[in-house]
C-alpha positions in Angstrom: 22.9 157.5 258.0 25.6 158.3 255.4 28.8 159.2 256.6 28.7 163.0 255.6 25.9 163.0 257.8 27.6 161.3 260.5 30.7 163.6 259.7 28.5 166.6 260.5 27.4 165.5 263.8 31.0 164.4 264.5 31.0 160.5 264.6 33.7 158.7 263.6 33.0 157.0 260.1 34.2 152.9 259.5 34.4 151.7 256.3 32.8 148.4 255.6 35.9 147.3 253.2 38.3 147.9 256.3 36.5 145.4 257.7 36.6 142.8 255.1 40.1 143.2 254.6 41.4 142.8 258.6 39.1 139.3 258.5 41.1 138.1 255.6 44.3 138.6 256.6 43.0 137.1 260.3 42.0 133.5 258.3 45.3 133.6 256.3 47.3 134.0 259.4 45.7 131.0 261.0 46.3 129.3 257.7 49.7 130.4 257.5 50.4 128.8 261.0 49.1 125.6 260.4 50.8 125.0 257.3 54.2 125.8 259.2 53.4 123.7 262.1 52.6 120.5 259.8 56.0 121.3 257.8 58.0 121.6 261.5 56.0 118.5 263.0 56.3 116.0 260.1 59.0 117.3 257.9 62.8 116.6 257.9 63.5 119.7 257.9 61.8 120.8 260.7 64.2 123.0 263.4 65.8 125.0 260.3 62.7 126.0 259.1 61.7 127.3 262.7 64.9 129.0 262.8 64.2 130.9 259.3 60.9 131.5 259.7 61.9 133.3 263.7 64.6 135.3 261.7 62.1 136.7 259.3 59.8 137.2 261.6 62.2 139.5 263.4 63.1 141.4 260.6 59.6 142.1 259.6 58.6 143.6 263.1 61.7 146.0 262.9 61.1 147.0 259.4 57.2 147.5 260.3 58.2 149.9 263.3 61.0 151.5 261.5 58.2 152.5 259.1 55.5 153.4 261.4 58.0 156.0 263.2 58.4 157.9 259.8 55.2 157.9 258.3 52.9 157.6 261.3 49.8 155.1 262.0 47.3 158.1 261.3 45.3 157.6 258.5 44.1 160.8 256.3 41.4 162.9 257.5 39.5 162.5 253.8 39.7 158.2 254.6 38.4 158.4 258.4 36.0 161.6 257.9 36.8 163.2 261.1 36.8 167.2 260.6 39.7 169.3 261.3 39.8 170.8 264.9 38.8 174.3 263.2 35.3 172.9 261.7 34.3 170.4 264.8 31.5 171.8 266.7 32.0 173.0 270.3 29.6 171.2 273.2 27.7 172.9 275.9 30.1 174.8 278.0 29.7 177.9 280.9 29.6 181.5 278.9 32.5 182.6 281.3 34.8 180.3 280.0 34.4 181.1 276.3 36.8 183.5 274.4 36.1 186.9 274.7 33.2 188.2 271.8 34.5 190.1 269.3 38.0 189.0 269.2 39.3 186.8 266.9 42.2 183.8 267.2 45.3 185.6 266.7 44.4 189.0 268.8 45.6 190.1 272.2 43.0 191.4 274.7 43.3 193.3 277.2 42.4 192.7 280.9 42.4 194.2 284.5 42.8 192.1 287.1 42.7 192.0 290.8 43.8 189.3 293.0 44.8 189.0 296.4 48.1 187.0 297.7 49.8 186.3 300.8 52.3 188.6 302.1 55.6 186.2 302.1 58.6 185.7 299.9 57.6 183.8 295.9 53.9 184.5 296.3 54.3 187.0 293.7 56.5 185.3 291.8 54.5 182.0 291.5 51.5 184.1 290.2 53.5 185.4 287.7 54.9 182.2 286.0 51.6 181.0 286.3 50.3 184.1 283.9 53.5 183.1 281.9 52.1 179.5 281.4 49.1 180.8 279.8 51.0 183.3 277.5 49.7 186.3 279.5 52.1 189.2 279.3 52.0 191.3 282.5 51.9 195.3 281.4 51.8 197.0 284.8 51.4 196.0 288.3 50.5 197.9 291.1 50.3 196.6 295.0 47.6 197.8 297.4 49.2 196.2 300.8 46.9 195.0 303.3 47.2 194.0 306.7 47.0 190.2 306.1 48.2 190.2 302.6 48.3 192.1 299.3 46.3 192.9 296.5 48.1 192.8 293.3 46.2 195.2 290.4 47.6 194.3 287.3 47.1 194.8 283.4 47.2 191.9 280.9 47.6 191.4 277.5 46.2 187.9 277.1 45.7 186.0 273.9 42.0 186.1 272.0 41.5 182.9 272.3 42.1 182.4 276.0 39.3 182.5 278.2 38.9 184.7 281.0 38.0 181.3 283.1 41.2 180.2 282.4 43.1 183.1 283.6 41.0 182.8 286.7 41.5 179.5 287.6 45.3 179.7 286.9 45.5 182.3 289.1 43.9 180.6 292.0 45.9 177.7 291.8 49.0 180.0 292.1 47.0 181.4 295.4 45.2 184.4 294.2 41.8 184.8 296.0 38.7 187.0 295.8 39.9 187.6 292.3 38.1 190.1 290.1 38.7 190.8 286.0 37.2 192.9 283.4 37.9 194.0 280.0 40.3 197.2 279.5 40.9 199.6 276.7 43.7 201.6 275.6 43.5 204.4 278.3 44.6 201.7 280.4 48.1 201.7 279.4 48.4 205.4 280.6 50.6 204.4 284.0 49.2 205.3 287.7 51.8 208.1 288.2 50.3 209.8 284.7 46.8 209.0 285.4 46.7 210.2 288.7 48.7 213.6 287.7 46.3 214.8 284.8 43.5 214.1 287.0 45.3 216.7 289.8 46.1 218.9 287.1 42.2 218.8 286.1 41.4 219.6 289.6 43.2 222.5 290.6 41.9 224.2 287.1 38.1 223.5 287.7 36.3 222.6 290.8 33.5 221.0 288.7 36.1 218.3 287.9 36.5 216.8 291.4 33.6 214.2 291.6 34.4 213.2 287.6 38.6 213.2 288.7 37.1 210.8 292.0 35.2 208.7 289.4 38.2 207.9 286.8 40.3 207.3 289.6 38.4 204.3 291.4 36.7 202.8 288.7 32.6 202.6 288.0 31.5 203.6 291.5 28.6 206.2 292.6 29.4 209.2 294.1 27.0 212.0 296.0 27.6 214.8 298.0 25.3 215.6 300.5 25.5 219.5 302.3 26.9 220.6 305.5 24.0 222.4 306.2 21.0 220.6 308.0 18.1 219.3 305.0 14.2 219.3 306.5 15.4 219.8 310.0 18.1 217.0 310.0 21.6 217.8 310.6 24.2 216.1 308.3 25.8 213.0 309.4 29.3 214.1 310.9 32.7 212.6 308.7 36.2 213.1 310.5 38.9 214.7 308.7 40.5 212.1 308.1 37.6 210.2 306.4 35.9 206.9 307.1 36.9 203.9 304.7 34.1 200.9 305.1 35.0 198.1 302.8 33.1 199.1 299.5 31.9 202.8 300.5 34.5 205.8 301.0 33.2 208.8 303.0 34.9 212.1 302.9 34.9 215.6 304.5 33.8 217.7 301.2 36.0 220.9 300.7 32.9 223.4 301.8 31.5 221.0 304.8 29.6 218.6 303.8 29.8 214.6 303.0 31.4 213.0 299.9 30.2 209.5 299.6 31.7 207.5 297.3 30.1 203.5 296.8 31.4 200.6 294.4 29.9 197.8 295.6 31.4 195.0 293.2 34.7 195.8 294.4 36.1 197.2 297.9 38.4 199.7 298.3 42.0 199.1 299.2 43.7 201.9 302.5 45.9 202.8 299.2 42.9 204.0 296.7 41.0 205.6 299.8 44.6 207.7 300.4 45.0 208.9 296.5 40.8 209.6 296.9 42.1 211.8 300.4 44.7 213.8 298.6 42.4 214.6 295.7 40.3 216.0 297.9 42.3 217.8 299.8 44.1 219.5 296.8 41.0 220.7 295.7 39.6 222.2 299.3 43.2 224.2 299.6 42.4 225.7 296.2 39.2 226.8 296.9 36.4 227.4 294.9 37.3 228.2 291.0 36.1 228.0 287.6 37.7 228.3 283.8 37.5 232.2 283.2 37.0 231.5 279.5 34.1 232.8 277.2 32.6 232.7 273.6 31.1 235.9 272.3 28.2 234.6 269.7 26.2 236.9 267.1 22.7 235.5 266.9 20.7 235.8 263.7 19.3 239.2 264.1 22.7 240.4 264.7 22.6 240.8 268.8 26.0 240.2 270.6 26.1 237.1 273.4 28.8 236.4 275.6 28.7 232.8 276.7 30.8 231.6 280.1 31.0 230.0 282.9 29.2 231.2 285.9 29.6 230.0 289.9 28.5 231.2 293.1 29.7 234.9 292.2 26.4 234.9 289.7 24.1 234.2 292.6 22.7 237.8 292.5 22.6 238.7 288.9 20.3 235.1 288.4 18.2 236.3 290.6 17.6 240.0 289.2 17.0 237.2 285.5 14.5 235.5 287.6 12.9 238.1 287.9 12.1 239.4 284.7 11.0 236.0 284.2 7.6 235.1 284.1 5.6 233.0 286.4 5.2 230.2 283.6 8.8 230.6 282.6 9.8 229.7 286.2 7.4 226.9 286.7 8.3 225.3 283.8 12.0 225.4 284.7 11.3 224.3 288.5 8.5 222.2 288.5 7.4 223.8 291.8 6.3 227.2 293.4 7.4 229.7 291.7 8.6 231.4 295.0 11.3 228.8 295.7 12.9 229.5 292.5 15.9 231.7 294.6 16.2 229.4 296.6 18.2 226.4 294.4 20.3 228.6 293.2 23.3 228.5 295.4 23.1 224.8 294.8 23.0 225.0 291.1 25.9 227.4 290.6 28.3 225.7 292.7 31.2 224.1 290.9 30.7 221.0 293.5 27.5 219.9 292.1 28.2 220.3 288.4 28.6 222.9 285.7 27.1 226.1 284.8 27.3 228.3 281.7 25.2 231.4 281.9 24.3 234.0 278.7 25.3 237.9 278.9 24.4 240.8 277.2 26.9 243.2 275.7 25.6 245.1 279.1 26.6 242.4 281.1 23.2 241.1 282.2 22.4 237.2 282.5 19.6 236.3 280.1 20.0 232.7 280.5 21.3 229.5 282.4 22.3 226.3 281.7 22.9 223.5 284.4 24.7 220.4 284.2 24.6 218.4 287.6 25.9 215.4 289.0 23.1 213.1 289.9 25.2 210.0 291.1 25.3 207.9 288.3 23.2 210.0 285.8 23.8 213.5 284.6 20.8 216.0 284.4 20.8 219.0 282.3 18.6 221.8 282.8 17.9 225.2 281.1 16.1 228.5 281.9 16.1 231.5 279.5 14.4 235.1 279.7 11.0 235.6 278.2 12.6 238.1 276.2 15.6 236.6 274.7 13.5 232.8 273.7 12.9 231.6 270.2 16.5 233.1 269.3 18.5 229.8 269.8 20.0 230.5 273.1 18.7 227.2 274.7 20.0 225.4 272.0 23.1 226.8 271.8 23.4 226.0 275.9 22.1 222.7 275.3 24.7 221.7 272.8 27.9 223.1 274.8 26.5 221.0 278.3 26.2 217.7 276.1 29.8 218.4 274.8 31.2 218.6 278.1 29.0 215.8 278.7 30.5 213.6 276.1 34.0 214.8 277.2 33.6 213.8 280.6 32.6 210.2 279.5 29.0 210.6 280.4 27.0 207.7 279.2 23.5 209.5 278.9 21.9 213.2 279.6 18.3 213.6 281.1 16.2 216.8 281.1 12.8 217.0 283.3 10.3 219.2 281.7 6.5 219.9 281.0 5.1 217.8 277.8 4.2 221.3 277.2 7.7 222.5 277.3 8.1 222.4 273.5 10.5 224.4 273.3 13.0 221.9 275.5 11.5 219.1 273.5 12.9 220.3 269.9 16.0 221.8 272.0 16.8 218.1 272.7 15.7 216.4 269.4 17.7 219.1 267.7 21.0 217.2 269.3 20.7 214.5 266.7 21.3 211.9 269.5 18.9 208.7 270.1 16.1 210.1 272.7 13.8 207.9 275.4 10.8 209.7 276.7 9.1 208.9 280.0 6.0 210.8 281.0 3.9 210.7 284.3 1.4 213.1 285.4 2.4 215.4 283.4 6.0 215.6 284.0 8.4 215.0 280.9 11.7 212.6 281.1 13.8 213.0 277.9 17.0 210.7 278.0 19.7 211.6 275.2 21.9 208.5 275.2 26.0 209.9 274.0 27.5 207.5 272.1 31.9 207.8 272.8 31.9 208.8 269.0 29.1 211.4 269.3 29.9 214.5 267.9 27.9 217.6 269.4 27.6 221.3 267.7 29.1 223.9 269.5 28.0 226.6 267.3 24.7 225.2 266.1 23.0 228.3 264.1 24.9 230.8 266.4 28.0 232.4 264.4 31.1 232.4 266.5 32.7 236.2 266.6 36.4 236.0 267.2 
């Protein structure tokens, strides 16, 4: 094997002529030493030459260290063919304790962490020099306090080269336990007093906003609300007031009656997140129901007028007077049921709890179309219905684009729409969004997922033409 193949697999590399040379000087040492013990043994001369030869033995040895100290005993990297530390290859090692992909030596990262600590005097402090060890810069800190300790939430800025491992284990040698970590972004830095006042202020203005103000205030969790009023002849599971917190599931007395369950499985709730989670809710049943009263008036290509809003429970009557000029296929392919139930989902659908509506009007103020987008726990649904008389104009599309802005601007990973494969005019509604489309179909029923990339950028006017 030559020695830049042995350099590549990282073996040290001996040169033979080293060799050669430390074996001659061995043999003339030893014959060095014999001629001096002849010459002190048998010559007249004997003890002087002991006593030089001691002398300059001494004053080699302190000349020899004297010149190791400055220069060093390592020999060049080109002489022994080791590869600098940059070049050698890593060995097998736990993906958890690698740097972070993506980031490159030099960087920061940022990190949320959670740890819990005993609730005594240094504890806090200990965990923080221990950061400080590991050049992690503490950005914020908040404490949830517990009854047998505290949970410290904090936000790091850690170097790009240090392992998440590392920070962990650091921080359970200063004590932290059930420790938990993942990566943050820059919407992070926004402190907790901020955070949790723009999410209030979102509130109060829109009642849609509650279970997306919950969501960005606990983290990824899963949130439902069930209705106060009993479902197939079962009555609701009761909540007090005050709400129930259950390690990783919050439930909570919705504003109108019902249940708002909140789960995050991966992580358990501290009493201090399940309080901020009870004053959201609270602000937004003392407000009452409530949407934006803002609208878009639209000229489509013939040259007809259409006013575009938002629409609640108030609407309830004139969808229903729509519905009715709607044909029986119309509503089938909207409901995917009988065609006589169709009333019936409409308190549900226009109420700001469950999601978002827009609804079409006339220049006479009737509805001509509706377009839903709901809640569904972790997923989002959107769903359309427009009059016989007013489709093939662009209306659905122009619906379809405004719900997958708000969509996008609620931080909605993916939109799904259920459908006929014969709806085809939902089909090139959705393909006409420009946005990467899965398609799932089973006995008949059509699944088209639109997956929203954070830099997506979705028409609001489409081929409408905005008037004033």
């Amino acid at each position: 094997m030559s020695d830049v193949t042995r350099a590549k697999h990282g073996r040290p590399v001996h040169h033979w002529r080293r060799d050669v040379i430390e074996l001659a000087a061995l043999f003339t040492a030893v014959a060095v030493a014999d001629a001096v013990a002849n010459l002190v043994g048998h010559g007249p001369d004997g003890p002087e030459l002991l006593l030089v030869s001691a002398v300059l033995l001494i004053a080699t040895a302190a000349f020899h260290t004297w010149w190791s100290r400055r220069h060093g005993h390592a020999p060049p990297t080109d002489d022994t063919g080791a590869r600098p530390a940059a070049e050698r290859q890593a060995g097998p090692s736990d993906p958890s304790s690698q740097q972070p992909a993506g980031v490159t030596p030099g960087e920061s990262t940022l990190w949320r962490m959670r740890t819990t600590v005993k609730d005594e005097p240094g504890s806090l402090a200990v965990l923080c020099a221990a950061l400080a060890e590991l050049r992690v810069d503490i950005l914020s800190l908040q404490t949830h306090p517990l009854g047998d300790g505290t949970v410290d939430e904090f936000l790091l800025r850690a170097p790009g080269d240090l392992a998440v491992a590392e920070i962990t284990r650091a921080v359970s040698r200063a004590g932290g336990t059930s420790t938990w970590t993942e990566r943050a972004d820059a919407h992070d830095l926004v402190d907790a007093p901020t955070r949790v006042l723009g999410l209030a202020t979102r509130t109060a203005l829109d009642a849609a906003e509650l279970p997306l103000a919950l969501r960005q205030l606990l983290g990824r969790c899963t949130i439902r609300q069930l209705p106060g009023a009993p479902v197939a002849g079962r009555a609701p599971e009761g909540v007090p007031v005050e709400g129930v917190l259950e390690d990783t599931v919050l439930r909570l007395r919705a504003p109108e009656g019902g249940v708002i369950t909140v789960e995050r499985p991966y992580l358990p709730f501290t009493p201090t997140e399940f309080a901020r989670a009870r004053a959201l809710v609270e602000l937004d049943a003392r407000l009452g129901p409530r949407v934006p009263g803002s609208q878009d008036v639209l000229t489509l290509p013939e040259g007809s007028d259409i006013t575009v809003r938002r629409a609640d429970t108030g609407d309830v009557e004139a969808a229903k007077a729509m519905q009715e000029r709607c044909s029986s296929r119309t509503l089938a392919m909207r409901y995917h049921g009988p065609v006589g139930d169709a009333d019936r989902y409409l308190n549900h659908l226009l109420s700001p709890r469950f999601g978002r509506t827009l609804a079409v009007q006339t220049a006479s103020g009737r509805i001509v179309g509706l377009g839903h987008l709901l809640w569904d726990g972790d997923e989002t649904e959107v769903a359309l219905l427009v009059e016989d008389a007013w489709q093939r104009r662009g209306i659905g599309a122009e619906l379809l684009r405004r719900l997958v802005g708000m969509a996008v601007e609620a931080g909605c990973e993916s939109v799904y729409a259920v459908t006929q494969s014969s709806n085809t005019g939902m089909v090139a509604a959705m393909r006409g969004l420009g946005l990467p489309l899965d398609y799932q179909i089973e006995e008949g029923t059509l699944v088209i997922t639109a997956r929203l990339a954070s830099q997506a950028q979705v028409g609001l006017e489409g081929s409408a033409r905005r008037k004033g």
